[in-house]
N, CA, C and O of each residue as an XYZ file, in Angstrom:
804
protein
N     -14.900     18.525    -45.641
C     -15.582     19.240    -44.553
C     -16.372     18.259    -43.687
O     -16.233     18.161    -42.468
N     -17.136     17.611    -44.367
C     -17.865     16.216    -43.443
C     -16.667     15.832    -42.722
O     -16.349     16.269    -41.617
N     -15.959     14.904    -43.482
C     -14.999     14.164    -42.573
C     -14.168     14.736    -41.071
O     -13.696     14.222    -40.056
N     -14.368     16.414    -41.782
C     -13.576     17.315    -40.289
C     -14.630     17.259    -39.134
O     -14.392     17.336    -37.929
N     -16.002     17.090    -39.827
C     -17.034     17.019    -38.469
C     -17.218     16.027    -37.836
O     -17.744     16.053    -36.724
N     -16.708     14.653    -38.586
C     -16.889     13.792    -37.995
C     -15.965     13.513    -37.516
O     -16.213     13.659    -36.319
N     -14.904     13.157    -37.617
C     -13.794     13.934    -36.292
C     -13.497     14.520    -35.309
O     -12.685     14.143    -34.464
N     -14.268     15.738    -35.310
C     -14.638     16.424    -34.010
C     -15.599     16.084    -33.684
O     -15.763     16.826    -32.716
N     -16.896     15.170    -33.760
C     -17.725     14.561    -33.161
C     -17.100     13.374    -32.418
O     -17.438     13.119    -31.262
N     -16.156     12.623    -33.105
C     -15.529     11.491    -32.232
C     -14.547     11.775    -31.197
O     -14.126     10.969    -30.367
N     -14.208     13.060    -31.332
C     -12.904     13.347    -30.312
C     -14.092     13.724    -29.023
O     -14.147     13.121    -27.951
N     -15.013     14.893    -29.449
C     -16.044     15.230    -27.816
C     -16.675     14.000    -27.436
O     -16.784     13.834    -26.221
N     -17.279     12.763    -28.463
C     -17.753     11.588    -27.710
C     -16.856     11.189    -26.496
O     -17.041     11.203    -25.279
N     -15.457     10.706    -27.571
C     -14.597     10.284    -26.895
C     -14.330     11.233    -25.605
O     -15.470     11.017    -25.195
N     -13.980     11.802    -24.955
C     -13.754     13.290    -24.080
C     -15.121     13.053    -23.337
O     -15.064     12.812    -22.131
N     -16.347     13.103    -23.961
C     -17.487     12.824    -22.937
C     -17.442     11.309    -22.129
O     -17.922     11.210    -21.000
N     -16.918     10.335    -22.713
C     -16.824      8.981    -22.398
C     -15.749      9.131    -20.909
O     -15.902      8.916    -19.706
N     -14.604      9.631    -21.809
C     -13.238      9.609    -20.290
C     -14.239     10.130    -19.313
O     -14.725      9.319    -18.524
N     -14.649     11.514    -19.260
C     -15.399     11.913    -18.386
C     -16.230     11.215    -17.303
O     -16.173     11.229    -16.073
N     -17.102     10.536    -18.282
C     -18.098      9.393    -17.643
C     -17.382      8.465    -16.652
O     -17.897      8.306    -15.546
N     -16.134      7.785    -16.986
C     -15.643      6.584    -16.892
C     -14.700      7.566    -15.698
O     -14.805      6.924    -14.653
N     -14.097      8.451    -15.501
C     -13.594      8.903    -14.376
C     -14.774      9.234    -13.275
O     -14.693      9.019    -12.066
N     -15.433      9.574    -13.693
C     -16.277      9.897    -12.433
C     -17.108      8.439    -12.068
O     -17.156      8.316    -10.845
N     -17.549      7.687    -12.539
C     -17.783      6.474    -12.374
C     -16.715      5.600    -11.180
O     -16.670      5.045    -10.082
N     -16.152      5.896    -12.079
C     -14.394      4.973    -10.751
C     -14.105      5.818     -9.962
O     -13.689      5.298     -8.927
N     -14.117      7.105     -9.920
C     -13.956      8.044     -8.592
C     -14.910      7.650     -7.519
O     -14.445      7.395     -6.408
N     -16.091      7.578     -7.709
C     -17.365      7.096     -7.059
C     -17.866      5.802     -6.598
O     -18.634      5.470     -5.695
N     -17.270      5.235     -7.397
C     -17.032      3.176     -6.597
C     -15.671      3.078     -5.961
O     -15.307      1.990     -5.515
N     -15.021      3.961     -5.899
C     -13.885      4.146     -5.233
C     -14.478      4.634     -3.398
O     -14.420      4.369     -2.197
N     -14.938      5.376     -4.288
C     -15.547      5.898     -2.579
C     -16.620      5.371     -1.883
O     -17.099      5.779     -0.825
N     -17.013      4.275     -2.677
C     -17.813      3.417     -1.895
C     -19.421      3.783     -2.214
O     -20.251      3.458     -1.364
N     -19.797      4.362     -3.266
C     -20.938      4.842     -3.712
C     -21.826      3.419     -4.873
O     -21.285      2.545     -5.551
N     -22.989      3.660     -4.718
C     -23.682      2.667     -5.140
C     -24.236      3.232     -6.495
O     -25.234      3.952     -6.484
N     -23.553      2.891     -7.732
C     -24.045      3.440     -8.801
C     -25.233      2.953     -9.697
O     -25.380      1.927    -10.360
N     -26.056      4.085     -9.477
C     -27.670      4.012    -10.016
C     -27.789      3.760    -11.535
O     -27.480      4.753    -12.193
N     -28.129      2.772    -12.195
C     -28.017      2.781    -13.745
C     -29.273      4.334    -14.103
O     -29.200      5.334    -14.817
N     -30.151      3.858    -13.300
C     -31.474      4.523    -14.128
C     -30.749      6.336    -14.106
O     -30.924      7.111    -15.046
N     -29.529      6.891    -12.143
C     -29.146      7.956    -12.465
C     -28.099      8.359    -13.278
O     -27.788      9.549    -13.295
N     -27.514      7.553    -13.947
C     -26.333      7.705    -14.717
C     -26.958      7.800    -15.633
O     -26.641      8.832    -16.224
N     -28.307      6.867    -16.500
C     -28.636      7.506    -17.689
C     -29.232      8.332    -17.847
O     -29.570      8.663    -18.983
N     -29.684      9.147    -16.499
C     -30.787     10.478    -16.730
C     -29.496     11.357    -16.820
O     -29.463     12.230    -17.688
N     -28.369     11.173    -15.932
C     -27.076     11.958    -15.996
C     -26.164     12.373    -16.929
O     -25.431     13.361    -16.868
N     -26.251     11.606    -17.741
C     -24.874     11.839    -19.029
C     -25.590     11.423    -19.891
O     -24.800     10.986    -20.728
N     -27.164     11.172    -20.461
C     -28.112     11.310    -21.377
C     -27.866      9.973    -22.327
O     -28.021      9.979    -23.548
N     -27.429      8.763    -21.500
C     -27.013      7.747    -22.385
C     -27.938      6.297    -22.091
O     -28.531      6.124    -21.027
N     -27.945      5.593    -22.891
C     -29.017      4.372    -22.316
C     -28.198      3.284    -21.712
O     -26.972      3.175    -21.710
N     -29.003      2.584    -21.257
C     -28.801      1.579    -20.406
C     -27.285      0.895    -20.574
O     -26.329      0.934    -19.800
N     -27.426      0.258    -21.869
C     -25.919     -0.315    -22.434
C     -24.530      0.571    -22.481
O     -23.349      0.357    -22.205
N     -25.058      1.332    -22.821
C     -23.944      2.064    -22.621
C     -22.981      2.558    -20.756
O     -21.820      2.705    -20.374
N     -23.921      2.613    -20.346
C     -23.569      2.330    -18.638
C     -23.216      0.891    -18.183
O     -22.632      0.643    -17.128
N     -23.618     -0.009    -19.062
C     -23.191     -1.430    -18.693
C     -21.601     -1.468    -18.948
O     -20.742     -1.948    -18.208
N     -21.378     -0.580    -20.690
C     -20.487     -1.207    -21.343
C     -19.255     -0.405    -20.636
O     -18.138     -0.903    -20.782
N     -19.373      0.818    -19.868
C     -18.778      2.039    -18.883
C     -18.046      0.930    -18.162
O     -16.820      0.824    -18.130
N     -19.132     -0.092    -17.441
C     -18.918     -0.763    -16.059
C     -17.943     -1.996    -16.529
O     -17.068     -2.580    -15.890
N     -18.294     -2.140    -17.551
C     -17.191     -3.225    -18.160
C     -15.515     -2.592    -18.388
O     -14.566     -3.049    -17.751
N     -15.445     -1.994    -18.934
C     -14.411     -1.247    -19.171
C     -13.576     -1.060    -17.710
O     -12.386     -1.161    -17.412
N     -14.438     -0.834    -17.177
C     -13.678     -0.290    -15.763
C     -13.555     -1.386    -14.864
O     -12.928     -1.096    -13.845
N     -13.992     -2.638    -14.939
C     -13.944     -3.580    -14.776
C     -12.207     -4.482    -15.681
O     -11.668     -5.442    -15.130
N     -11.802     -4.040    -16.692
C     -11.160     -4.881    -16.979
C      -9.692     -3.884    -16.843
O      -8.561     -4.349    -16.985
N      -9.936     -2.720    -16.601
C      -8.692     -1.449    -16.101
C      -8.243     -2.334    -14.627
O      -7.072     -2.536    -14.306
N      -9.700     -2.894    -13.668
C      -9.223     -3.223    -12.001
C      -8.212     -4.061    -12.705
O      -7.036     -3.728    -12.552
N      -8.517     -5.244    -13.558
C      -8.189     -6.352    -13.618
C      -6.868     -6.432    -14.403
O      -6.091     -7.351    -14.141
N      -6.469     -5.239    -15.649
C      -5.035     -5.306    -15.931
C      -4.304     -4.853    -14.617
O      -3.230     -5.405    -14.377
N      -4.742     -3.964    -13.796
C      -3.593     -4.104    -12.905
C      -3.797     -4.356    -11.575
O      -3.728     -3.602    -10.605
N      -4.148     -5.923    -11.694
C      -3.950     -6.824    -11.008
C      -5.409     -6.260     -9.462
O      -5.481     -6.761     -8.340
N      -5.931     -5.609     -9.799
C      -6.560     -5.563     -8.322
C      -7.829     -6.226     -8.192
O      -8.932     -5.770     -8.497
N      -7.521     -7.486     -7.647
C      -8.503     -8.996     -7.911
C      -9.286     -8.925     -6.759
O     -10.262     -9.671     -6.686
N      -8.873     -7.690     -5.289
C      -9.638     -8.048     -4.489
C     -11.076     -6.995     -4.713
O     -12.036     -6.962     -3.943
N     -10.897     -6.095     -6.099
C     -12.319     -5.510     -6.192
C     -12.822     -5.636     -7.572
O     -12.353     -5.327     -8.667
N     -13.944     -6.195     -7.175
C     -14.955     -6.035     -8.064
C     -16.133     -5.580     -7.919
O     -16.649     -5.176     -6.877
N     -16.637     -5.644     -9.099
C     -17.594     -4.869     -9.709
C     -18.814     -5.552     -9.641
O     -19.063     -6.652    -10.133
N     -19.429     -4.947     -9.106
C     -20.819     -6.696     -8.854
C     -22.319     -5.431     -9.332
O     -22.101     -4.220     -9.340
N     -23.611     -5.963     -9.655
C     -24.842     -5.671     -9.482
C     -25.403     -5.735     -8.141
O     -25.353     -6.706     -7.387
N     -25.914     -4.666     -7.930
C     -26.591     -4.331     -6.441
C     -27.699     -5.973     -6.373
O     -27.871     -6.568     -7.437
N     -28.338     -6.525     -5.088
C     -29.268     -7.469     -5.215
C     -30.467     -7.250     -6.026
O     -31.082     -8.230     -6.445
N     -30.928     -5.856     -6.334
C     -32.140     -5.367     -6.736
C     -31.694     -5.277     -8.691
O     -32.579     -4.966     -9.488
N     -30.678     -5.502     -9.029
C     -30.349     -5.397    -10.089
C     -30.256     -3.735    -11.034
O     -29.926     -3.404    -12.173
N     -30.920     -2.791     -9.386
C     -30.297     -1.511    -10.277
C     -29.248     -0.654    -10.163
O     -29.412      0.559    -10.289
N     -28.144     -1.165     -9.931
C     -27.064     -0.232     -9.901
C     -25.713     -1.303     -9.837
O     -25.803     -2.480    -10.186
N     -24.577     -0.737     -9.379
C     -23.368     -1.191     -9.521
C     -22.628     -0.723     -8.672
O     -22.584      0.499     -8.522
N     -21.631     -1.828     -7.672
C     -21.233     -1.165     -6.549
C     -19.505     -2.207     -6.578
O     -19.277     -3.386     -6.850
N     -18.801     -1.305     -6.248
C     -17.231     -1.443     -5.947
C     -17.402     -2.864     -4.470
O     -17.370     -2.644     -3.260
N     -17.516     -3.764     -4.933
C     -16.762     -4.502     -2.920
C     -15.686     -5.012     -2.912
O     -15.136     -5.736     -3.742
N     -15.260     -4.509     -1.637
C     -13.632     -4.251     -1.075
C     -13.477     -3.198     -0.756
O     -12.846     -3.053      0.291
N     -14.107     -1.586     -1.691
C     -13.392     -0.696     -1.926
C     -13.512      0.012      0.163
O     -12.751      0.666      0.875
N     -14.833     -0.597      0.353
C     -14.842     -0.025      1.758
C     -14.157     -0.684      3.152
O     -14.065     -0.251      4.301
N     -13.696     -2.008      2.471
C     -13.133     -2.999      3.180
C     -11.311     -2.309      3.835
O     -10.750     -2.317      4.931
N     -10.809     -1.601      1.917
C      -9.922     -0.947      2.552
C      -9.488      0.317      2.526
O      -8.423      0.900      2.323
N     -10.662      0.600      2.800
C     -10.764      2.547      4.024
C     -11.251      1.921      5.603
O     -11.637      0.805      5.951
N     -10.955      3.649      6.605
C     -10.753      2.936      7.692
C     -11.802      3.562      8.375
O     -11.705      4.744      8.042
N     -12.708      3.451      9.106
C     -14.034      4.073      9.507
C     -13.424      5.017     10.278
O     -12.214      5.166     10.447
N     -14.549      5.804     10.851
C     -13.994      7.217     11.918
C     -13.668      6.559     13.494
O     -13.310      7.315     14.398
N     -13.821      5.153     13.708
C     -13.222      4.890     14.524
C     -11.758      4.841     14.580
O     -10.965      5.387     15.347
N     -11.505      3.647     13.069
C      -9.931      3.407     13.164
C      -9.178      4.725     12.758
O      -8.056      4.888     13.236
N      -9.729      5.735     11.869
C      -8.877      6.871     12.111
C      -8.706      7.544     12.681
O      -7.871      8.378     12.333
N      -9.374      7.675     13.981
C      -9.076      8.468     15.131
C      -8.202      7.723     16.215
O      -7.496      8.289     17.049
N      -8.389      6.164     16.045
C      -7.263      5.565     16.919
C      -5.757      5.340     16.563
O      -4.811      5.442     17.345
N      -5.711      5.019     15.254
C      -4.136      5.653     14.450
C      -3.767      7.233     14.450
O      -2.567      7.503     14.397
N      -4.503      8.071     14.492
C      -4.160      9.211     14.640
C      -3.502      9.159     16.118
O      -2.283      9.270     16.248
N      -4.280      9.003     17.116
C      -4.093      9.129     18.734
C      -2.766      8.558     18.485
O      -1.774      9.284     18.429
N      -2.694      7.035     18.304
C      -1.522      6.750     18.455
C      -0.257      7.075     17.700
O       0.772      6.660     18.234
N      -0.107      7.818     16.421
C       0.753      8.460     16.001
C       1.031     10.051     16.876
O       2.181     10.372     17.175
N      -0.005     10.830     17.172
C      -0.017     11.850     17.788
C       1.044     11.675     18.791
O       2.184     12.137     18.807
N       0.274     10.712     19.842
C       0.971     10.642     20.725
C       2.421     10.049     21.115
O       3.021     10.077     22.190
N       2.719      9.586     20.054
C       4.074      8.910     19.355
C       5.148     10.013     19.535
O       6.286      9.806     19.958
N       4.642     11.215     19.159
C       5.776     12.289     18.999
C       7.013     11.959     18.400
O       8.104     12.306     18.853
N       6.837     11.291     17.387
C       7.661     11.492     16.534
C       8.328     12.111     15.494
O       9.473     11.969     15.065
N       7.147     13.025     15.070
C       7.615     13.499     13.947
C       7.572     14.596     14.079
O       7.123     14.816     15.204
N       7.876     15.864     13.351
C       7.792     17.244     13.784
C       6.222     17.671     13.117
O       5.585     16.993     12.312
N       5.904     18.719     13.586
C       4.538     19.249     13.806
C       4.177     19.265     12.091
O       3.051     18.970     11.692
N       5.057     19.569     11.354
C       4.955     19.426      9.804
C       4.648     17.935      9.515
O       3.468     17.646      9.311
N       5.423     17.126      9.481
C       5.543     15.817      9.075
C       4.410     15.158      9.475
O       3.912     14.282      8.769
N       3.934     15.496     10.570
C       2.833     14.552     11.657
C       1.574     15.322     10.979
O       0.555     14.676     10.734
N       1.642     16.559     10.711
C       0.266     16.847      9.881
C       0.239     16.151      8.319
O      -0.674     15.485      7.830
N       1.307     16.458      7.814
C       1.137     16.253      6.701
C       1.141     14.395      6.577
O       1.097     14.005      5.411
N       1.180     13.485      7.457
C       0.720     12.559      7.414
C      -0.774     12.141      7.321
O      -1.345     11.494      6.442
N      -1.255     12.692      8.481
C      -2.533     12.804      9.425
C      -3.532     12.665      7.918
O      -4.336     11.786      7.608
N      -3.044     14.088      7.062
C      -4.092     15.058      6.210
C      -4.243     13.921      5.100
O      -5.346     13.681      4.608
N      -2.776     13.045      4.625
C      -2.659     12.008      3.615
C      -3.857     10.913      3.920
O      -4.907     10.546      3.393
N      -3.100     10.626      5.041
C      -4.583      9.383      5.787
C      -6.106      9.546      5.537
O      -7.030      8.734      5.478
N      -6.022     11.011      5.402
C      -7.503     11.459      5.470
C      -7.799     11.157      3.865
O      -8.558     10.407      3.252
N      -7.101     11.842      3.621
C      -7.440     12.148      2.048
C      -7.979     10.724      1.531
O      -9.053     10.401      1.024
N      -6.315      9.676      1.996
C      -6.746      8.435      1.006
C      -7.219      7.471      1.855
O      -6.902      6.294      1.684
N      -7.542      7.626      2.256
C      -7.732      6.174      3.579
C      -9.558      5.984      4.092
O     -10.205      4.963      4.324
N      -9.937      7.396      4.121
C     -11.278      7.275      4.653
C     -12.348      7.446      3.179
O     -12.130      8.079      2.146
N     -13.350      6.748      3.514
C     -14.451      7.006      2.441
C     -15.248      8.817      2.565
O     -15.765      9.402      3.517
N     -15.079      9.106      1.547
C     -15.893     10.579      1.695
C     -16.885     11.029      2.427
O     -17.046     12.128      2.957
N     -17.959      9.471      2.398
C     -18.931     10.267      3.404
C     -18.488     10.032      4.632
O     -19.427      9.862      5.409
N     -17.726      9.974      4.992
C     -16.979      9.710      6.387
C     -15.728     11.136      6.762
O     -15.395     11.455      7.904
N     -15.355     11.624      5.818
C     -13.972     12.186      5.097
C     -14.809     13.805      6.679
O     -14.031     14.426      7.404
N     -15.771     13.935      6.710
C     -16.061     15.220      6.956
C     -15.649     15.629      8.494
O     -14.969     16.538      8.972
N     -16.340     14.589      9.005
C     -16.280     14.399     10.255
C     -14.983     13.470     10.969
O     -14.632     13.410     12.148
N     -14.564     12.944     10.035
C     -13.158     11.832     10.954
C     -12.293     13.817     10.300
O     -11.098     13.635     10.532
N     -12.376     14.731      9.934
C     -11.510     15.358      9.316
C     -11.979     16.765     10.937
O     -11.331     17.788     11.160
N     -12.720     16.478     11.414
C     -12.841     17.148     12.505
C     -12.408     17.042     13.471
O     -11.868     18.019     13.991
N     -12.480     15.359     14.359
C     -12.196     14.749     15.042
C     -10.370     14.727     15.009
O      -9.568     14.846     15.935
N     -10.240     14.602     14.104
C      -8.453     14.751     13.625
C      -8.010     16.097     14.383
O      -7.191     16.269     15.286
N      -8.826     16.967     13.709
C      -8.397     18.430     13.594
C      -8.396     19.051     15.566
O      -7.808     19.925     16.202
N      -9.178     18.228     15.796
C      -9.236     18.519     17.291
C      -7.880     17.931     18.036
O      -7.353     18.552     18.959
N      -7.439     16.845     17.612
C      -6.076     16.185     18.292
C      -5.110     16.845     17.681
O      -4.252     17.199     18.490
N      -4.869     17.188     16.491
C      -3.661     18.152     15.970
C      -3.604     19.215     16.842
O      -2.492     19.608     17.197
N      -4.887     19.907     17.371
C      -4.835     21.306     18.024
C      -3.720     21.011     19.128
O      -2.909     21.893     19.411
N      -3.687     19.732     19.762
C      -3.334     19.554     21.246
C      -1.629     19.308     20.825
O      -0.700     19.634     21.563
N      -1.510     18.793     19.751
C       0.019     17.960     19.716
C       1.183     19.082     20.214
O       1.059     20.301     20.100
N       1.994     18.587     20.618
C       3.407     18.950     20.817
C       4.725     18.599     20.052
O       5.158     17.462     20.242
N       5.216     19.180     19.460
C       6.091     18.297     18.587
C       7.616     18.579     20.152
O       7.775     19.315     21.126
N       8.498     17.234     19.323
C       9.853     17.404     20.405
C      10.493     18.466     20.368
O      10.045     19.257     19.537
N      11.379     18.819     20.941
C      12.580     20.525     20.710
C      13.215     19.756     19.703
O      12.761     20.083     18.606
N      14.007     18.943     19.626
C      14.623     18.640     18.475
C      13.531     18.389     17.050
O      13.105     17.295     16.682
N      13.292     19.498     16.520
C      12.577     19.834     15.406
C      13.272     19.609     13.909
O      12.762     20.125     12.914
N      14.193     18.988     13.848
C      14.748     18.638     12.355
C      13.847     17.084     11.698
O      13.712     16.044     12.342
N      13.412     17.298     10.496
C      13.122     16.582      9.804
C      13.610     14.611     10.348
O      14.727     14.253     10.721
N      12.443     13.768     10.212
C      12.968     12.358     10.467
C      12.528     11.426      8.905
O      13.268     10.493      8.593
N      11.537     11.700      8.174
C      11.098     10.937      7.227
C      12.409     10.324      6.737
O      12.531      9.129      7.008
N      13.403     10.889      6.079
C      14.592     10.525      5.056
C      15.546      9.975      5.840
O      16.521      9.504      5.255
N      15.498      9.904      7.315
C      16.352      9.648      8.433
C      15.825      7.885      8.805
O      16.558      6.928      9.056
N      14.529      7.925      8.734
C      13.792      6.760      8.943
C      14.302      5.277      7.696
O      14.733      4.149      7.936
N      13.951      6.066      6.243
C      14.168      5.469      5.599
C      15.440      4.813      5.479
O      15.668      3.606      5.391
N      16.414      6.005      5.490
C      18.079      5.438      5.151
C      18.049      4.501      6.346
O      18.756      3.595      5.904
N      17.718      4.141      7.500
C      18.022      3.388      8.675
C      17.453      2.053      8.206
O      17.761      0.944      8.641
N      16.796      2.268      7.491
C      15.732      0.802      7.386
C      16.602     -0.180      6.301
O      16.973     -1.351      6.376
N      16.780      1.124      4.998
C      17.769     -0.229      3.848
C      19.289      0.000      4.515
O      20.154     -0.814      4.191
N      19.545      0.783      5.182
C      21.202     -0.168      6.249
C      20.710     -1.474      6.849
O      21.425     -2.465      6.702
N      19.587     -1.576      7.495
C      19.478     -2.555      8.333
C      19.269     -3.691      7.392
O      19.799     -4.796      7.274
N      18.485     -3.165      6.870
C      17.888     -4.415      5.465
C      19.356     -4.788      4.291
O      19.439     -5.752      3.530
N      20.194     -3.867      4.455
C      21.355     -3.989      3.654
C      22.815     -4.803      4.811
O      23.888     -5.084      4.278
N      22.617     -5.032      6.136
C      22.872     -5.342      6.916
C      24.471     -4.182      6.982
O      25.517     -4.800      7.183
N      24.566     -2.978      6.855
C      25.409     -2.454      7.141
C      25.603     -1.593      8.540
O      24.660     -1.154      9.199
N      26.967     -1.438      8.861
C      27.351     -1.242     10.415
C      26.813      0.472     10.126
O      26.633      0.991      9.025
N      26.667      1.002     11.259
C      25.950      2.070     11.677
C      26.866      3.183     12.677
O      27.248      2.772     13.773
N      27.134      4.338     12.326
C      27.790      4.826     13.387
C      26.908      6.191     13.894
O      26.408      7.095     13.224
N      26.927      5.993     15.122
C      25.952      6.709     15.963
C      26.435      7.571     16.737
O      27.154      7.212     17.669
N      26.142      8.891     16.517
C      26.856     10.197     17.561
C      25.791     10.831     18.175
O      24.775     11.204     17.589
N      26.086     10.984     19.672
C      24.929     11.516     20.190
C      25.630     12.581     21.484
O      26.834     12.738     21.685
N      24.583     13.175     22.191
C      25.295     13.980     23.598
C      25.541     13.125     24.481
O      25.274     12.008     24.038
N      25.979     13.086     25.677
C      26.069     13.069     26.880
C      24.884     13.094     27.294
O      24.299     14.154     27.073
N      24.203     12.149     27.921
C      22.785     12.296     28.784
C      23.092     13.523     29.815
O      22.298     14.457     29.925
N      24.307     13.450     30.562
C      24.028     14.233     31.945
C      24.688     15.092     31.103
O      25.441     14.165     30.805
N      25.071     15.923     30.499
C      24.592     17.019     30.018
C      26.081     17.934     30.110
O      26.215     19.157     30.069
N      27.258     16.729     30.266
C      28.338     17.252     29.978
C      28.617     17.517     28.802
O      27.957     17.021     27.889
N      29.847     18.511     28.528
C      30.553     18.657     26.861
C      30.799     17.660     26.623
O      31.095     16.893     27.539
N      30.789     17.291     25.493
C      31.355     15.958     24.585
C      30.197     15.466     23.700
O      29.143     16.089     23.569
N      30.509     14.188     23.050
C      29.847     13.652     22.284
C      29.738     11.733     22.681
O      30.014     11.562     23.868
N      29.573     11.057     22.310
C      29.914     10.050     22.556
C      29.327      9.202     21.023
O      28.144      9.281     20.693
N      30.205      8.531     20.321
C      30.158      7.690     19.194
C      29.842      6.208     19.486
O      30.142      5.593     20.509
N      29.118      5.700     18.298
C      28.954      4.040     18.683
C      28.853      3.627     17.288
O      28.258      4.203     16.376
N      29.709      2.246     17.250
C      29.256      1.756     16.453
C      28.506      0.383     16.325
O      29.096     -0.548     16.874
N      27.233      0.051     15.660
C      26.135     -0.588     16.114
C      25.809     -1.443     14.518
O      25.882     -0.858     13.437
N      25.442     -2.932     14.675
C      25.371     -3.399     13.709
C      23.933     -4.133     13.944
O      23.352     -4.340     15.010
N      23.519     -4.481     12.529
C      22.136     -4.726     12.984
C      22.252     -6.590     13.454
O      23.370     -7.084     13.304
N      21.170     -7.482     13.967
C      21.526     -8.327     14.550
C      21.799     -9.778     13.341
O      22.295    -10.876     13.595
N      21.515     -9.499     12.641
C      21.727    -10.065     11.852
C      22.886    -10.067     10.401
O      22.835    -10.536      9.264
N      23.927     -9.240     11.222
C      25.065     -8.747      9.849
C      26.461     -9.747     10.059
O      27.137    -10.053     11.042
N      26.501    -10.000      8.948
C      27.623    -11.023      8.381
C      27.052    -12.280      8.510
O      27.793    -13.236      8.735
N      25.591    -12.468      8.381
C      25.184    -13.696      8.376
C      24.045    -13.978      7.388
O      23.381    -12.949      7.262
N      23.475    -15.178      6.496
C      22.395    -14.709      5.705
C      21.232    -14.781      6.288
O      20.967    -15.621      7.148
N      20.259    -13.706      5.771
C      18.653    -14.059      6.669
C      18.194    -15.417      6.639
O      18.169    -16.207      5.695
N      17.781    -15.577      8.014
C      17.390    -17.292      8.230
C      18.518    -18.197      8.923
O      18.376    -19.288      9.476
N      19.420    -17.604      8.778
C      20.763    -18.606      8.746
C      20.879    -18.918     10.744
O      20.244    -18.411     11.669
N      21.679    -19.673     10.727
C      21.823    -20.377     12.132
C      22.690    -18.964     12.929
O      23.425    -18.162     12.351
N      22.367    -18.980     14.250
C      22.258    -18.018     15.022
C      24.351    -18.018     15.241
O      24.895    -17.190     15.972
């Protein structure tokens, strides 16, 4: 009977720990400055134990490979802060000027172009930013126009890219500009096919 309690005492530690350690990295993710003194009034743990949190999560950046963030002590020595993590999110300037210029791109259909927009938002901007670049957005979506030709381009984009990158010939069917019956076919190779990349012109 002991041994069953102590078991289920190590599984909720453990379970309280993940807890800790996700919300910790959710929050230096977003560019938040983590308070030792509020983390131990927060999850009722002392000092070391928030060190040993910061370590841990420190050596997760570092198995997979992400060398441009670390984990540093604030100058005042009380807290712990992510740098880089804000280096790469994009302030409410740059996401309103990639938006404009995708908007106005008209490329994609009214689906695709939101459901980009909303991704950007999600992962790209820091939260306390997330509110207002999510307004500013929402005001240029109101205006967009998508083209009449409304069929899907994402999977259209891609296959074009590994032909080109695969250097294979391309056959292209399209209308008549002036707007006669017919079709007109082409076949189009990318500029570099039957030759190796780099190779003499």
């Amino acid at each position: 009977m002991e041994k069953r309690n102590n078991e289920d005492g190590d599984k909720k530690d453990g379970v309280k720990r993940a807890e800790r350690l996700l919300s910790l990295y959710t929050r230096l993710c977003d560019g938040e400055v983590i308070s030792i003194h509020e983390e131990k009034k927060n999850f009722h743990v002392d000092r070391r134990t928030v060190q040993r949190d910061m370590e841990a999560i420190k050596i997760f950046l570092a198995e997979r490979k992400r060398g441009h963030w670390e984990i540093e002590l604030t100058e005042d020595k009380r807290g712990y802060i992510l740098l880089g993590s804000q280096n790469s999110k994009m302030s409410n300037g740059e996401i309103l000027a990639v938006s404009k210029i995708l908007l106005e791109s008209r490329a994609f259909t009214k689906e695709e172009m939101f459901d980009i927009l909303d991704k950007m938002l999600e992962g790209c901007v820091p939260s306390s930013n997330r509110n207002m670049a999510g307004k500013l957005i929402a005001n240029e979506k109101h205006h967009y126009v998508e083209l009449q030709n409304k069929k899907p381009v994402y999977e259209k984009i891609w296959e074009l890219g590994v032909h080109i990158r695969e250097c294979n010939l391309l056959e292209i069917t399209y209308d008549k500009a002036s707007g006669e019956a017919g079709e007109i076919k082409r076949v189009v190779e990318p500029m570099n096919y039957g030759r190796p990349a780099g190779g003499a012109g």
